[in-house]
C-alpha positions as CSV (number, residue, x, y, z in Angstrom):
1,X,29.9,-19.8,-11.5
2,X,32.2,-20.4,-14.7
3,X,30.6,-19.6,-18.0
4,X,30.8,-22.8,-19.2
5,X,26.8,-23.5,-18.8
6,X,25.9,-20.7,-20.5
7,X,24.2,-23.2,-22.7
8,X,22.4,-25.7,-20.6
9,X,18.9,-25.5,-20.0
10,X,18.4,-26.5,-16.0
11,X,14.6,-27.8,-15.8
12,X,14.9,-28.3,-11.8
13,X,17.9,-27.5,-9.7
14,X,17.4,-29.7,-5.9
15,X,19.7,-28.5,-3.6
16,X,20.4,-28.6,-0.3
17,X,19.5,-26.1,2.1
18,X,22.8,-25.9,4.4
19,X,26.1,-26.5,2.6
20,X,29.5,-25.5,3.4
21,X,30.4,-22.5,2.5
22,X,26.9,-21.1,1.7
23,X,23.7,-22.1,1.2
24,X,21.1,-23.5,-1.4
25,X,19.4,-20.3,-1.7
26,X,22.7,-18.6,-2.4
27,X,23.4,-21.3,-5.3
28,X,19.5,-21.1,-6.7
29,X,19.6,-17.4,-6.5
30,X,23.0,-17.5,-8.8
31,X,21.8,-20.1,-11.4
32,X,17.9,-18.4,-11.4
33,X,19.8,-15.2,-12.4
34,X,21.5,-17.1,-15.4
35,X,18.5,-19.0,-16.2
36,X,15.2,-17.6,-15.4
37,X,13.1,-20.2,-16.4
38,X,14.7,-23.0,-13.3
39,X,12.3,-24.3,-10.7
40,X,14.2,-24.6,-8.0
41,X,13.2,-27.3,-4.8
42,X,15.5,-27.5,-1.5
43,X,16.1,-30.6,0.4
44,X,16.9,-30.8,4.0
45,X,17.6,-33.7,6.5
46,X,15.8,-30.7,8.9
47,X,11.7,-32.0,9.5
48,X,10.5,-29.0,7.3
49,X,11.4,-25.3,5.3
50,X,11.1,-23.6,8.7
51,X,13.2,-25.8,10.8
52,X,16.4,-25.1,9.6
53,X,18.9,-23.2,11.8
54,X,19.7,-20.6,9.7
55,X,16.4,-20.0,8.4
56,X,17.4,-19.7,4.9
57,X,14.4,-20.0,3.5
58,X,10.9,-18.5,3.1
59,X,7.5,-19.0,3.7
60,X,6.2,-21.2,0.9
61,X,9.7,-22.4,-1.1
62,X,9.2,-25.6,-2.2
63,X,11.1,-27.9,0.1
64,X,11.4,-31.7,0.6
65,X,12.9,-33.1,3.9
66,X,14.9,-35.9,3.5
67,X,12.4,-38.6,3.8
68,X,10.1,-37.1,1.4
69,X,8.6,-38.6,-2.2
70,X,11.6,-36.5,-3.8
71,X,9.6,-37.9,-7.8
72,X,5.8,-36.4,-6.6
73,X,7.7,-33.3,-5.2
74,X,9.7,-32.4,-8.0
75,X,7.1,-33.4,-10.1
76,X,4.7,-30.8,-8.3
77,X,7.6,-27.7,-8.8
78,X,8.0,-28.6,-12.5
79,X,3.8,-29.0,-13.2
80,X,2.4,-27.0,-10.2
81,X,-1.2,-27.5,-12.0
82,X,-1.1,-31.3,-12.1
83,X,-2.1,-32.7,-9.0
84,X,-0.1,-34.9,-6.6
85,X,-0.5,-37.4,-4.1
């Protein structure tokens, strides 16, 4: 990753779980590093978190399959103590 955000504040990164070349979880664990303070939610066309081949990600990281309410899930990773329906 270039430098060049060294200045942006990232509230929510969504990224995909599988990508070519790597993975989500390698791109969220880059940007976290830079920028503590980003949630970070995954999407998947995959049915849930644990369904994806390469089993990328862990018990409990937020994660919203493709057909998902991708406002109310964000919306629960940003403001985990504000309820959602």
């Amino acid at each position: 990753m270039s430098n060049s955000v060294t200045g942006l504040a990232i509230d929510l990164l969504v990224t995909d779980v599988v990508m070519p070349g790597g993975t989500g979880r390698d791109l969220a664990r880059e940007i976290v590093a830079r920028r503590p303070d980003t949630k970070v939610l995954y999407m998947s066309g995959y049915p849930d978190a644990g369904g994806s081949p390469q089993g990328v990600l862990e018990p409990g990281v937020p994660f919203c399959a493709r057909n998902a309410r991708l406002k109310r899930k964000s919306a629960s990773v940003l403001m985990p103590s504000i309820p959602t329906r």
